[in-house]
Structures are given as C-alpha cells and as structure tokens.
PDB file with one MODEL, atoms N, CA, C and O in Angstrom:
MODEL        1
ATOM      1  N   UNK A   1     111.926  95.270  69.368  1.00  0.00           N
ATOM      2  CA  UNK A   1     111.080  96.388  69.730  1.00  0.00           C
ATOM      3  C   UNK A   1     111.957  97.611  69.986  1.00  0.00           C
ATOM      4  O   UNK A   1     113.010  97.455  70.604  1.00  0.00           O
ATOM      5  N   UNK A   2     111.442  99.308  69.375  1.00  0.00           N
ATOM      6  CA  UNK A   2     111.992  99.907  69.993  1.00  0.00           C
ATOM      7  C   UNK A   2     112.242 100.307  71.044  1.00  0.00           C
ATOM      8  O   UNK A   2     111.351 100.009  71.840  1.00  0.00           O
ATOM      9  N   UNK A   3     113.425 101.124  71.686  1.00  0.00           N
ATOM     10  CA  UNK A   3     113.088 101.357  73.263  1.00  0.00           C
ATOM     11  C   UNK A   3     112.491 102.757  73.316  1.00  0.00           C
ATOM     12  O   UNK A   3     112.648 103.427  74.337  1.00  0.00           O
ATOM     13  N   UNK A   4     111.747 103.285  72.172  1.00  0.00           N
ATOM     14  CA  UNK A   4     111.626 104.172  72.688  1.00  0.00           C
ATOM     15  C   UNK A   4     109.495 104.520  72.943  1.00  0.00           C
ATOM     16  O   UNK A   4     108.691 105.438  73.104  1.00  0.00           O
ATOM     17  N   UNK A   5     109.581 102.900  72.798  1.00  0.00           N
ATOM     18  CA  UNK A   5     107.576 103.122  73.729  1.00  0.00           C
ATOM     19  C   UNK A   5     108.066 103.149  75.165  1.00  0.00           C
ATOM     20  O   UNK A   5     108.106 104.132  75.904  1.00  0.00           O
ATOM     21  N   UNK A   6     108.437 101.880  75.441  1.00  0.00           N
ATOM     22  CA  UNK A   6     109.132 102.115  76.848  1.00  0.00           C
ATOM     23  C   UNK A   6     109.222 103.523  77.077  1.00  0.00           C
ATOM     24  O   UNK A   6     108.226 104.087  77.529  1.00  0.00           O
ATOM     25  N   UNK A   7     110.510 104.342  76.778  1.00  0.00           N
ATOM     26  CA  UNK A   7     110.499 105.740  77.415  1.00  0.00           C
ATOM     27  C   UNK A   7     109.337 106.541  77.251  1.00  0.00           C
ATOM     28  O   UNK A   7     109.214 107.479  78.038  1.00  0.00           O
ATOM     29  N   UNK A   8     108.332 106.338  76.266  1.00  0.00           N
ATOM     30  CA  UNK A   8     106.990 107.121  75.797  1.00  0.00           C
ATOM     31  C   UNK A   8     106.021 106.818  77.308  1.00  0.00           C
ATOM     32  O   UNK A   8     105.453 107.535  78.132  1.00  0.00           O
ATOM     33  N   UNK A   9     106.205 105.436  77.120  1.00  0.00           N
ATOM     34  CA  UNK A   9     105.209 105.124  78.635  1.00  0.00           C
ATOM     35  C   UNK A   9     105.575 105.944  80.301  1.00  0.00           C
ATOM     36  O   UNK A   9     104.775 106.126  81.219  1.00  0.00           O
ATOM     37  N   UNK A  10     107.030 106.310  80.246  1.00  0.00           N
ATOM     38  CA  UNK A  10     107.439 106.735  81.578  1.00  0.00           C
ATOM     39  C   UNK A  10     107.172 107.929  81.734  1.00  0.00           C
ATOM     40  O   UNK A  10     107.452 108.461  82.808  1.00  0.00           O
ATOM     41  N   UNK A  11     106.589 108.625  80.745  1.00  0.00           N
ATOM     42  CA  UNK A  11     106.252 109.736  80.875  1.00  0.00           C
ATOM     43  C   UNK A  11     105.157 110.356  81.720  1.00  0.00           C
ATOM     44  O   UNK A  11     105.111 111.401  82.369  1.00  0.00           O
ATOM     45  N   UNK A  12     104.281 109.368  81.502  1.00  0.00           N
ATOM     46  CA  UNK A  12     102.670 108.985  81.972  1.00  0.00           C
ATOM     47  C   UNK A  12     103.395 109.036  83.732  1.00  0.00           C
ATOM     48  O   UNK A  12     102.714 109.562  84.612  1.00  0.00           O
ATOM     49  N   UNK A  13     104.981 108.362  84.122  1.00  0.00           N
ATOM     50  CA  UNK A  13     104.733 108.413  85.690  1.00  0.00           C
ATOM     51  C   UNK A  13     105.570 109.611  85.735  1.00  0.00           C
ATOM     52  O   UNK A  13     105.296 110.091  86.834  1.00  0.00           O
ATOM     53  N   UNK A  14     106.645 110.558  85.037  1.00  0.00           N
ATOM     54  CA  UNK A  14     106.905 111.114  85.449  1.00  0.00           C
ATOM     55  C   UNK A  14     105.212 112.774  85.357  1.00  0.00           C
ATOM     56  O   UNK A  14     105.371 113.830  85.970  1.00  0.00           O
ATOM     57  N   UNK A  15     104.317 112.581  84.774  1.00  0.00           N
ATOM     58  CA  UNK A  15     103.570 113.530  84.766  1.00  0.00           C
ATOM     59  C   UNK A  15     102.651 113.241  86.247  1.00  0.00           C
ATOM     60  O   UNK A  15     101.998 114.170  86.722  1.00  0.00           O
ATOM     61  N   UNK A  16     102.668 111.978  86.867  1.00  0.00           N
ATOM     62  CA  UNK A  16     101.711 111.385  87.778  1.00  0.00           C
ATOM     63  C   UNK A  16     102.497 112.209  89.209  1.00  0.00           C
ATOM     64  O   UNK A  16     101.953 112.910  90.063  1.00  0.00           O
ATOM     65  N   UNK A  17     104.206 111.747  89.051  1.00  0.00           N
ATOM     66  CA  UNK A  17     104.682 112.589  89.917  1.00  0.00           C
ATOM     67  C   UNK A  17     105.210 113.842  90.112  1.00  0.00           C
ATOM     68  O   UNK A  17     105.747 114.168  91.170  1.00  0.00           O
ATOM     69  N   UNK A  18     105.062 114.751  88.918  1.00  0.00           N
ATOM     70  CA  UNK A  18     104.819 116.176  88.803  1.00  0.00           C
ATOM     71  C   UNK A  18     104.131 116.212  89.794  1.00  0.00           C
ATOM     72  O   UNK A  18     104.608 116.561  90.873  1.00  0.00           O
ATOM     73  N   UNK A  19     102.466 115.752  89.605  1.00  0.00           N
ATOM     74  CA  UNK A  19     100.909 116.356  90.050  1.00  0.00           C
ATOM     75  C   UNK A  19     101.622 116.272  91.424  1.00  0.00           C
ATOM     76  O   UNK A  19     101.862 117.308  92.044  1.00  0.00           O
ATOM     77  N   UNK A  20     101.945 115.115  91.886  1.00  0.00           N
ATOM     78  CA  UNK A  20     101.837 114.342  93.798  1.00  0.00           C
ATOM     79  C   UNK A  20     103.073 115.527  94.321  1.00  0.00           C
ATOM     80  O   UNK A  20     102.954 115.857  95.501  1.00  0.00           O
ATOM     81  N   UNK A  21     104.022 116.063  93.688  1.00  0.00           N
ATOM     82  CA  UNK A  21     104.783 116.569  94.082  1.00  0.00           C
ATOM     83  C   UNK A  21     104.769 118.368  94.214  1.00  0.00           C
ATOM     84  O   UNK A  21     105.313 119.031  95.096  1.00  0.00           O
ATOM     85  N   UNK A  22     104.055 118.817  93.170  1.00  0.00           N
ATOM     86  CA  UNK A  22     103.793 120.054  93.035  1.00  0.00           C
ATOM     87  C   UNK A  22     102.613 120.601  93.410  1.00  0.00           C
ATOM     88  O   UNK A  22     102.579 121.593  94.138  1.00  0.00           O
ATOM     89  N   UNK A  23     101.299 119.877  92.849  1.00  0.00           N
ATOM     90  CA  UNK A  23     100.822 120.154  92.714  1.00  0.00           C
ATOM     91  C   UNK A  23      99.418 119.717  94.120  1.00  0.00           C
ATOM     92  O   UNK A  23      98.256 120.115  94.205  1.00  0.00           O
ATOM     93  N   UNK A  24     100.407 118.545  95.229  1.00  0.00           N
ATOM     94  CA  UNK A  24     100.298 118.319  96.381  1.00  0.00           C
ATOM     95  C   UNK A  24      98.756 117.065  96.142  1.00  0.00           C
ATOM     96  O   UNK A  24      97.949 116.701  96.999  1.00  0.00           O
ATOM     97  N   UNK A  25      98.831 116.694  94.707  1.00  0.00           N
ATOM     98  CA  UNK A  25      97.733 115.864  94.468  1.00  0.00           C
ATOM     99  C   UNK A  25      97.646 114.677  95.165  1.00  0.00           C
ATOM    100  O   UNK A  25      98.787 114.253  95.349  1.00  0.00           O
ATOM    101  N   UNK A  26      96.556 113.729  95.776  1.00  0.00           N
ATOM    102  CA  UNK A  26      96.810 112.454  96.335  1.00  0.00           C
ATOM    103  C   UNK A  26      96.005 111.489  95.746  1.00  0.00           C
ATOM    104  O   UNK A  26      94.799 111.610  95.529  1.00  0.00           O
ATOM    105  N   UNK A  27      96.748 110.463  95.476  1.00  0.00           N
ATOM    106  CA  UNK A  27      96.614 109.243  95.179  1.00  0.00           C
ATOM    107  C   UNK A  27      96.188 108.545  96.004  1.00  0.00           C
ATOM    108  O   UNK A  27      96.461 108.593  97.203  1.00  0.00           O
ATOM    109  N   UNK A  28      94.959 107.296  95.089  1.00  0.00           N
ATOM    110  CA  UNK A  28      94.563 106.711  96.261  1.00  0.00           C
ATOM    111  C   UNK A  28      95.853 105.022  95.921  1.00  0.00           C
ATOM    112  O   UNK A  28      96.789 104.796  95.155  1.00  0.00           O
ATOM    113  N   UNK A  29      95.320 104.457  96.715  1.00  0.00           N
ATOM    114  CA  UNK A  29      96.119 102.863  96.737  1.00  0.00           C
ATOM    115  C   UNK A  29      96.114 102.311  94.756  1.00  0.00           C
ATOM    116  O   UNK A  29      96.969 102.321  93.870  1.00  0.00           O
ATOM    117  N   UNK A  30      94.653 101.896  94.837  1.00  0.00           N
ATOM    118  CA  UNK A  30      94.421 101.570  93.532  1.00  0.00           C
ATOM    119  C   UNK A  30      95.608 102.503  92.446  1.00  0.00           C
ATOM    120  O   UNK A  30      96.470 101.772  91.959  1.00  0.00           O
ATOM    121  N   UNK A  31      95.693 103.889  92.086  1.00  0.00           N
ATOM    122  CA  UNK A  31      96.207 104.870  91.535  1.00  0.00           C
ATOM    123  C   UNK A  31      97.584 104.160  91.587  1.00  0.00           C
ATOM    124  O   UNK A  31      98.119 103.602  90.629  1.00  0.00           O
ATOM    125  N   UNK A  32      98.112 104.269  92.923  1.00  0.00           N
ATOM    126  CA  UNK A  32      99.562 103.905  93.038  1.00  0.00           C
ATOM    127  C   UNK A  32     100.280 102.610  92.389  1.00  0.00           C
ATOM    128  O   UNK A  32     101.309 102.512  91.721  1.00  0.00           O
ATOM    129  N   UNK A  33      99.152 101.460  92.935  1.00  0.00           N
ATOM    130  CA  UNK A  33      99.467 100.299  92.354  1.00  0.00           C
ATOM    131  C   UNK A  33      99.284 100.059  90.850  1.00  0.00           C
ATOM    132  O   UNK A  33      99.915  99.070  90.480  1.00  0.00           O
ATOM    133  N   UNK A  34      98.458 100.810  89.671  1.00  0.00           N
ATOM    134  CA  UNK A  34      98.663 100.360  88.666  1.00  0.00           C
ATOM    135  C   UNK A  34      99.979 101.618  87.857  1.00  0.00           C
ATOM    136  O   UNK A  34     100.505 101.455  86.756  1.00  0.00           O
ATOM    137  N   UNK A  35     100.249 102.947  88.936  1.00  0.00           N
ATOM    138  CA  UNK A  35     101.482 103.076  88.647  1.00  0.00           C
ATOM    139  C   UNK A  35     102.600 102.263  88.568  1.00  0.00           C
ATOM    140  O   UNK A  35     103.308 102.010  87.593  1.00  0.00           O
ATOM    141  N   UNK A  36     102.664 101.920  89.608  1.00  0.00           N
ATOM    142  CA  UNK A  36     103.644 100.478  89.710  1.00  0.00           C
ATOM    143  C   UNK A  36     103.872  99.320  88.746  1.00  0.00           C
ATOM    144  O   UNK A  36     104.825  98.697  88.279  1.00  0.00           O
ATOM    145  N   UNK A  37     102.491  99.330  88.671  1.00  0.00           N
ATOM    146  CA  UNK A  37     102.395  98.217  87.354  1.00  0.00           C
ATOM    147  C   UNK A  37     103.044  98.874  86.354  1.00  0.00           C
ATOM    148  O   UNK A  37     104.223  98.536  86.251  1.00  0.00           O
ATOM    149  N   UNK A  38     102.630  99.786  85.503  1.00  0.00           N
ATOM    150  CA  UNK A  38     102.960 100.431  84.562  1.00  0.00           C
ATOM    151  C   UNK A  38     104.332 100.928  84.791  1.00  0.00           C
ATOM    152  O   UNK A  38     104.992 100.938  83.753  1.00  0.00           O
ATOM    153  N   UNK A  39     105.024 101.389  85.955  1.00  0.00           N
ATOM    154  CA  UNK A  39     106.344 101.451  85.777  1.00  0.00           C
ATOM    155  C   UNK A  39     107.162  99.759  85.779  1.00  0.00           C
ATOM    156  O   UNK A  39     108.322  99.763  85.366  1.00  0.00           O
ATOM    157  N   UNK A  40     106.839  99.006  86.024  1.00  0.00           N
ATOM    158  CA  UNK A  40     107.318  97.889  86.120  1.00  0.00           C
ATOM    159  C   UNK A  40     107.321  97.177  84.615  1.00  0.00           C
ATOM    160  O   UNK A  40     108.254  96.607  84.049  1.00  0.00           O
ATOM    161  N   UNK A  41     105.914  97.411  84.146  1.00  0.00           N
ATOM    162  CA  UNK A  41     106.053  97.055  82.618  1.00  0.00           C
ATOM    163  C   UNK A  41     107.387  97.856  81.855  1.00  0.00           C
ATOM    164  O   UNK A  41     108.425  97.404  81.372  1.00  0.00           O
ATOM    165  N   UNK A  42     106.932  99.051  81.964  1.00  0.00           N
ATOM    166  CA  UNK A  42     108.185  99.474  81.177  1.00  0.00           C
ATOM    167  C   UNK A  42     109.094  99.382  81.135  1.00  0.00           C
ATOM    168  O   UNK A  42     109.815  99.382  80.137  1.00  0.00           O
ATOM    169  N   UNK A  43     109.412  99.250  82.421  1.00  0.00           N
ATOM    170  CA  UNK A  43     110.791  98.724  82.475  1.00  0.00           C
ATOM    171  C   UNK A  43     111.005  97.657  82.031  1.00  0.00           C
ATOM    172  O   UNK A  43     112.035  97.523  81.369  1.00  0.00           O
ATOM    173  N   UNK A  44     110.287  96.731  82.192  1.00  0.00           N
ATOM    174  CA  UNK A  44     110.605  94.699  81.007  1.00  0.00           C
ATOM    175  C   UNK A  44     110.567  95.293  79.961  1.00  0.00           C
ATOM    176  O   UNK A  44     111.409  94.936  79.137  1.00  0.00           O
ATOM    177  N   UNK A  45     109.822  96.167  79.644  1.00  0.00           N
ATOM    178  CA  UNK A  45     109.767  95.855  78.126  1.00  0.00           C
ATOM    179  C   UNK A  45     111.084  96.712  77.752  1.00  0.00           C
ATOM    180  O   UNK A  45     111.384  96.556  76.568  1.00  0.00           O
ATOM    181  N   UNK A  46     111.972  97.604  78.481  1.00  0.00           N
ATOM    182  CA  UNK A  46     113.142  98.335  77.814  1.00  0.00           C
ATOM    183  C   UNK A  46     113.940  96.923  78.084  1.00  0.00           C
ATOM    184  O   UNK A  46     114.282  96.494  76.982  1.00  0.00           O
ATOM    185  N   UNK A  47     114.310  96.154  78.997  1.00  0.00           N
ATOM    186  CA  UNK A  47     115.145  95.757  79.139  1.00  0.00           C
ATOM    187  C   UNK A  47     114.746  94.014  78.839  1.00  0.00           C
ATOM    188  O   UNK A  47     115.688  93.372  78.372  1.00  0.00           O
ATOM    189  N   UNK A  48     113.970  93.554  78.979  1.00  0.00           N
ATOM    190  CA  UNK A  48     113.493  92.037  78.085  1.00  0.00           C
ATOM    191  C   UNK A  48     112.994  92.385  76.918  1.00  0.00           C
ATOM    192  O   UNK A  48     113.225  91.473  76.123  1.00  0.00           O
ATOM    193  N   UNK A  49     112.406  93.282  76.402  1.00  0.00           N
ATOM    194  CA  UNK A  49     111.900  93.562  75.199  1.00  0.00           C
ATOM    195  C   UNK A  49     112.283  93.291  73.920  1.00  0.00           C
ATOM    196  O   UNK A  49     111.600  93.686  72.974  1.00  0.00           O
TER     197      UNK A  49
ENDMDL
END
C-alpha cells in the first residue's frame, strides 16, 4: 500500500485541529473519539500497512 492515503487521511485531523485551535470550535466526546480512531488507523496503516 501506498503511504501516501495514510498522509491523505491526517489531513482530515490536522483540519479538525485548525477549527479547535483557531477557530475556538468544540468538540463533543463522540467527535474526539472517532478522531482518535481515525488518527490511530492511520497511523497502522503507514506503519503495518
């Protein structure tokens, strides 16, 4: 696999933490945790992939 879905996907959290950081947006629990998920996938899949 390439690595570069992996980096395509991290984008999705670095735009999530733009919003929370700039833009003073809040997340609820649910929000956070399938961030998590989704940063956690990506990461297996760059590095078990």
């Amino acid at each position: 696999m390439s690595i570069v879905v992996p980096i395509d996907r991290m984008s999705i959290l670095v735009t999530v933490l733009f919003s929370v950081f700039v833009f003073k947006e809040r997340l609820s629990a649910k929000a956070w945790t399938g961030l998590a998920l989704l940063t956690a996938g990506s990461v297996g899949m760059a590095f078990l992939g």
